[in-house]
C-alpha positions as CSV (number, residue, x, y, z in Angstrom):
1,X,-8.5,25.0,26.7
2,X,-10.5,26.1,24.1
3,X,-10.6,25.1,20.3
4,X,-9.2,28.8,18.7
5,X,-6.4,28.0,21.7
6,X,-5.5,24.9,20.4
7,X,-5.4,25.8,17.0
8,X,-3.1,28.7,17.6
9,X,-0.9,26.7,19.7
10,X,-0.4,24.5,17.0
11,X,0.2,27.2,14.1
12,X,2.9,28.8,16.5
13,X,4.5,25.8,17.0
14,X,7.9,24.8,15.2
15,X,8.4,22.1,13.4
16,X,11.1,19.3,15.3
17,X,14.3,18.7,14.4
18,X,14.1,14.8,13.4
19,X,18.0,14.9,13.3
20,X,17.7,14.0,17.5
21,X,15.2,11.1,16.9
22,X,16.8,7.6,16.9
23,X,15.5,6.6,13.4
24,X,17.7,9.6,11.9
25,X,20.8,8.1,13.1
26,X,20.5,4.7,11.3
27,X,23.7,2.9,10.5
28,X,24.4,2.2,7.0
29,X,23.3,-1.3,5.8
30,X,27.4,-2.4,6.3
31,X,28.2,-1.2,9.1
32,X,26.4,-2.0,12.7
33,X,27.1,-3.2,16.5
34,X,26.2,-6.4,16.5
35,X,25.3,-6.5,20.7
36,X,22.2,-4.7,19.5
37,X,21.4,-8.7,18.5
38,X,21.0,-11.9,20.4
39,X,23.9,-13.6,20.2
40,X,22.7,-16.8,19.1
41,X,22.1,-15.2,15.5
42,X,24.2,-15.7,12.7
43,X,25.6,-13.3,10.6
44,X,23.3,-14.4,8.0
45,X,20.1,-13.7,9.9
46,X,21.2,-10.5,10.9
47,X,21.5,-9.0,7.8
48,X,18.4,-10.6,6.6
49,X,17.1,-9.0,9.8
50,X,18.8,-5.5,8.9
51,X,16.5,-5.7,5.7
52,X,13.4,-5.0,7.6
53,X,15.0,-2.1,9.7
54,X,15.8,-0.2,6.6
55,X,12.0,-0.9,5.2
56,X,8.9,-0.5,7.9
57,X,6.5,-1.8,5.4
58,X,8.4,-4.9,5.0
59,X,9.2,-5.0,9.1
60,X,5.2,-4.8,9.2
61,X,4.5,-7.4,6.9
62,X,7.4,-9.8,8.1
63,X,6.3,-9.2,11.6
64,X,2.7,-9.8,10.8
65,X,3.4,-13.0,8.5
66,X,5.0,-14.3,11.6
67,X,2.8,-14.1,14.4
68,X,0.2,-15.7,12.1
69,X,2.5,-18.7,11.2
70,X,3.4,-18.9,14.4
71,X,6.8,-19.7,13.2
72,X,10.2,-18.6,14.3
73,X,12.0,-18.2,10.6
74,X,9.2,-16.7,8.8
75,X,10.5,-13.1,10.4
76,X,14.2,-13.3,8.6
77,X,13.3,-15.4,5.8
78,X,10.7,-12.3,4.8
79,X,13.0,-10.0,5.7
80,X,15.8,-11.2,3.7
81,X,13.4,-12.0,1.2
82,X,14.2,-15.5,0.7
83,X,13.1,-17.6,-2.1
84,X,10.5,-15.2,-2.4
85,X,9.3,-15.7,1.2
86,X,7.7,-12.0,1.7
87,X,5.5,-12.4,-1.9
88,X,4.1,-15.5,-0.2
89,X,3.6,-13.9,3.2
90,X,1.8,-11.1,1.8
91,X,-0.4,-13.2,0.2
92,X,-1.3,-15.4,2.9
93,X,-1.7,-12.3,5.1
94,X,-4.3,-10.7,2.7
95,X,-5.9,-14.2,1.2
96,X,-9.9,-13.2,0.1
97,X,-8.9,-9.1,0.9
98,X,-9.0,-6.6,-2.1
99,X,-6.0,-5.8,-3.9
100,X,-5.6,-2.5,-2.1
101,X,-2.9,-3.7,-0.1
């Protein structure tokens, strides 16, 4: 296919109704089915979890912080934000990097 093909294709192309995708159809922060989680979580932890659905930066970062830590309450502690948990994981995940981030 040519480039001036592709290029047209894509001009004539409509944009996609993000009303279908899954993202667009996120509960509200109350309400939720909780067989979605494992069920050895607390209520607690899944809203602290629910934190980081509502906010992909902070999912990133919480996600991130924990792999690094290797640690299995980093993730809702960030989350929830706990005792400022996700200021400290941000800077331990960016120690010595500009402060671009």
């Amino acid at each position: 296919m040519s480039k001036k093909m592709l290029n047209k294709t894509f001009i004539e192309s409509k944009p996609m109704d993000i009303s279908v995708l899954p993202e667009a159809n996120i509960q509200s922060e109350d309400s939720y089915d909780r067989s979605q989680y494992n069920s050895n979580l607390d209520e607690k932890t899944i809203q602290q979890v629910r934190k980081c659905e509502m906010d992909q930066k902070a999912m990133e970062l919480c996600m991130r912080c924990a792999k690094v830590t290797k640690s299995v309450i980093v993730y809702p502690l960030c989350c929830g934000d706990e005792e400022n948990v996700q200021q400290w994981c941000h800077d331990y995940i960016f120690f010595g990097k500009p402060n671009d981030y």
